[in-house]
Structure formats: C-alpha cells, structure tokens
Residue, then its C-alpha position, 0 to 999 in steps of 0.5 A: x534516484x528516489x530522492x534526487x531534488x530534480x525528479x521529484x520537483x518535476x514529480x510534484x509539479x505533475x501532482x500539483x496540476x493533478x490536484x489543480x484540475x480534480x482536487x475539488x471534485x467531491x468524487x475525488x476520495x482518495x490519492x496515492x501518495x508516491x514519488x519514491x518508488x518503483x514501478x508502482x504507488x507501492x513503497x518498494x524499490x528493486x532489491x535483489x542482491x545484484x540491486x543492492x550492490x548497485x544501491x550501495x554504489x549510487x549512495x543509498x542510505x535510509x534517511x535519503x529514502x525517508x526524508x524523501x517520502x517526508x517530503x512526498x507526505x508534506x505536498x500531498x498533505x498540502x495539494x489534496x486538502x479535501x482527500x484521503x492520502x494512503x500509503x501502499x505498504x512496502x519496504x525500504x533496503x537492508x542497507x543501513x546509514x553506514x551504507x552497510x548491509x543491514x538485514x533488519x533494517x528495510x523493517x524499521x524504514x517501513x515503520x519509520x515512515x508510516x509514522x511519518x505519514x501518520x504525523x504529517x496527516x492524522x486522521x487524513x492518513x490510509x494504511x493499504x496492503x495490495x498483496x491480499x490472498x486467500x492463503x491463510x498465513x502461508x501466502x507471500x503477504x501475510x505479516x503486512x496483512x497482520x500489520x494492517x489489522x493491527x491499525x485498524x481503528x487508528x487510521x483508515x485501513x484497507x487491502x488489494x487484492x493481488x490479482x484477480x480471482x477470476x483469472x488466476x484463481x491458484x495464485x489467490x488460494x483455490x485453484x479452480x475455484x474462483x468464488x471460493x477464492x474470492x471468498x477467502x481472500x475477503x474472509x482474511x482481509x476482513x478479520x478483525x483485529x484485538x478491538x474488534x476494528x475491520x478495515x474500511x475498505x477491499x479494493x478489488x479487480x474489475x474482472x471480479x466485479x463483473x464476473x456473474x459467478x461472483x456475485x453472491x461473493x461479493x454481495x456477503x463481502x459488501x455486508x461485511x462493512x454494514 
C-alpha cells in the first residue's frame, strides 16, 4: 500500500543512499519525489471501478495517501538539500474518509498535496505535468496544463510531453507531421499564463532531440526561454 510504514522506510532507505552517492553533485538539478505511487513518479494509483472496489477493501482513505507523500516531501526536503524536487501532477481516488465514493474528491487530494509540497519546500518545490500534447483543449490533459500555467511564477513549473512526436505523431496532434506536432505541443506548453510567466522548463523525448527534421522546432522552442 502506498502508505504502508515497511514499503516506504525500504523506499526511503533506497533514496537515502540515492543522495548519498550523487546528492553533492552539481549536475545533479533536479529529483522526482515518489514513493506513493503507481507505476511511475507520477502521483496516480489504479482507478477503474474494479480498482476502487478493491481500494475500498484494503482501507484506502485520502488522509493515509496524504500523509503519505507528506512524509515522502519532508525525506526529500531533507535528503536532496541542494536539489529541486518536482512533483508529477496526478490525482488521488474519488473515495472519501468515510471510505464512501466520493466523485470530487481525488480533485481535492491533488490540490491538498501540491500545497504540501509547496509548504514543506518553498521556492525548492517543481509543479510538472508529463501528459503535454498538441490538441488545443481537446486532448487527455488539458485542465493539468491549465493548472500548471496558472503557478507559473510562484514555483518553478514545466511539462513532458506525452510521447514522442517523432514516433507517434497522431497521438501528439498532427498525424503525419511530426514537426508540426512538436510545434504545437511546445506552442501549448509555453503559453503564458494572466502575469505574463511561462514555464521554466519542457522535457522532451529523446527521438525528438535527435531526429534532424526537428530541428528548426527545437531551436524556435529553445528561444522561447531567452
């Protein structure tokens, strides 16, 4: 379970002996805080409705999974003094402390825990989204992109893109076309937000980076941050 004490002290131990060996290392920028996660460093946890049943069995409630990655921010805060430590944006479940279902609730942990995050680490603390596409509004990810923006300015900020444009060009927003698609994935990500802030960083996949048709892209996206 998320936030069962033996999985994350062996969790922490691990990232103890992280920092240990490369914590002082001045290439070393920045660290992704997860623990209470799935099957990567973003804060999402299986939740189709045969999962939630399944959560509703094993005790899930929203202050266990909080007071989890609470825990989670205060090691990383502690073991990565010289680091950044981001945040990959996710959700919690729609199961309240009651261990009802509660449709807006996994809404609220998100929230509830960014400003944990936010409290625990100050100006150390990075607000990422790794779902960044080129469809306007209309594809899976738009309202954490929103999100995103709207800190721009209080806390460093950034996206991943999706996937690659490269190899999957239709699923980033231009079938076909994987310039323009990487084109208006960068055009979406960049926009600023109502005080004029854009986000300090894109991370972006390596077939992209080396593909010599993307280029040009990634030179007029490099000038955006100048």
């Amino acid at each position: 379970m998320p936030w069962d004490n033996t999985y994350l002290s062996r969790w922490f131990a691990f990232v103890k002996q992280l920092s240990d060996r490369y914590g002082k290392s001045p290439a070393f920028r920045v660290v992704a805080a997860d623990g209470p996660t799935s099957v990567s460093a973003e804060f999402t946890l299986p939740s189709k409705p045969e999962d939630v049943r399944t959560w509703l069995n094993l005790g899930y409630t929203p202050r266990k999974y909080i007071a989890a990655w609470q825990k989670t921010f205060q090691v990383y805060a502690a073991d990565f003094p010289n680091q950044y430590v981001s945040l990959s944006m996710g959700f919690g479940l729609n199961i309240d402390d009651r261990g009802k279902i509660a449709p807006r609730e996994r809404k609220g942990i998100r929230q509830e825990i960014i400003d944990e995050a936010m409290g625990l680490l100050g100006r150390r603390f990075v607000l990422q989204f790794s779902n960044l596409d080129g469809f306007p509004g209309a594809g899976p990810g738009p309202r954490g992109v929103d999100l995103v923006i709207g800190y721009n300015g209080r806390v460093i900020t950034g996206f991943q893109l999706r996937t690659s444009c490269e190899r999957n060009s239709g699923d980033m927003g231009a079938e076909g076309n994987p310039a323009l698609a990487l084109k208006k994935s960068i055009d979406i990500g960049m926009q600023p937000n109502s005080a004029g802030q854009h986000v300090n960083y894109l991370e972006i996949y390596e077939p992209d980076v080396v593909a010599d048709d993307l280029q040009p892209v990634l030179r007029d996206g490099a000038s955006l941050f100048k």
